[in-house]
C-alpha positions, 0 to 999 in steps of 0.5 A: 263907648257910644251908646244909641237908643234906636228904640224905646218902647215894649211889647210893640213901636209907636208910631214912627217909633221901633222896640228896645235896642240900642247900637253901640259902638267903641273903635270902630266896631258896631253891635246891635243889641235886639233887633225888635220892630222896626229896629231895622229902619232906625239902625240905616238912619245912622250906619249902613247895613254893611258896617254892622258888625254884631248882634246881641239877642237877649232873648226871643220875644217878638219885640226884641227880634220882630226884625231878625228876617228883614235884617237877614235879607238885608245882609243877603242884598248887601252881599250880592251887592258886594257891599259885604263881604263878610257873615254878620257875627250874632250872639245868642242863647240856644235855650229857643232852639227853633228861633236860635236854628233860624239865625244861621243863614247860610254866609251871610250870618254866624251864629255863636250860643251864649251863656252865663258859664262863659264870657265872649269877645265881640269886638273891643268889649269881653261880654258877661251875661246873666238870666233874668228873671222873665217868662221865657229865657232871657239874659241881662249884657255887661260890655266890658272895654279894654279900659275896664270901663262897663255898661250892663243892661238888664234886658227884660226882667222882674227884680231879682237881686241875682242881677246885684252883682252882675250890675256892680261895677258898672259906670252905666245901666240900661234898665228896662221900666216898663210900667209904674210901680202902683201896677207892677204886680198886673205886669209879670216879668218886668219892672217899674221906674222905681225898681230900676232906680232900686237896681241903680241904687244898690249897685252903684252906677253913676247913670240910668237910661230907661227903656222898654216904656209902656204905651199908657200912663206920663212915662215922665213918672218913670224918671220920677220913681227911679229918682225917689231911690237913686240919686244919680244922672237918670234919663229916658232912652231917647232916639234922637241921642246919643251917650257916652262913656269914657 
């Protein structure tokens, strides 16, 4: 599995910058997971609209889906254009049914309800999910390849060990860190550098990617909580890389 950062940030992109999402990719097959603001431009600086396969949503915060519209217009031209030929497959939660209604667009996307009950195919991966602990309806990813090698990633949540035993058995997680642990109770619904080490640590996994950074602070000191509690491989989603699990 090839993981990409297109984005790193929460709640809005810096400059020159997009929201949390990340492409990856295995035999192939390409997944968006969120398409939040500014995703689309990042995404066309490694593949072309037409090569995309799938999309994951997490859930329906602006950041995660502010890019949803452009990327349908985007696969409307492709079409028309005849650079594709098929209904970009998109994978979400119906718990939001206005936004879910909208990711139907006409043949050029296909909507399919996801759920903690029931895992999917998408491409090479069998995908879990989970809810999260979060203001709205969110729900944490697990990829699964055919080599039973696994990446989770928690999307937007507070702690909550519901999420333990999902993570468990992972060689990667993607953790969202989206402020410092001196001011986590002022952030409701997210999580601090050292709780994502905490998740890191009571599940296992041999490496942490944090994302989902906070627009104040050195988020340097995220790598440095997480590190007080997890001794692993720890890092920042960073754009200009990208990671693999083999």
């Amino acid at each position: 599995m090839k993981i990409t950062p297109l984005g790193v940030w929460g709640a809005y992109p810096n400059a020159n910058g997009a929201t949390s999402a990340f492409l990856l990719e295995e035999q192939g097959f390409r997944c968006l997971i969120d398409c939040g603001s500014g995703v689309l431009s990042a995404l066309q600086t490694h593949i072309a609209l037409h090569e995309l396969d799938a999309l994951v949503i997490t859930h329906y915060h602006p950041d995660h889906i502010a890019d949803i519209g452009v990327l349908q217009h985007g696969l409307m031209i492709e079409t028309l254009l005849n650079k594709r030929d098929r209904p970009l497959q998109v994978y979400a939660h119906p718990r939001g049914e206005e936004h879910f209604s909208q990711l139907q667009k006409n043949k050029y996307m296909k909507t399919t309800a996801v759920s903690p009950q029931q895992n999917q195919t998408i491409g090479p991966w069998n995908v879990s999910f989970r809810e999260t602990e979060h203001p709205v309806y969110c729900l944490a990813l697990k990829f699964t390849s055919e080599n039973n090698e696994s990446i989770a990633f928690t999307a937007d949540t507070a702690w909550t060990s519901n999420l333990l035993p999902f993570i468990k058995g992972s060689r990667m997680l993607v953790s969202e860190a989206s402020t410092y642990h001196s001011m986590i109770e002022q952030i409701p619904g997210h999580l601090s550098g050292r709780q994502a080490g905490q998740l890191a640590y009571e599940t296992g996994v041999d490496r942490l990617l944090l994302t989902h950074f906070p627009h104040y602070g050195n988020i340097n000191d995220l790598v440095s909580e997480a590190k007080e509690v997890f001794s692993g491989e720890t890092e920042l989603a960073d754009p200009t890389k990208s990671y693999f699990i083999k």
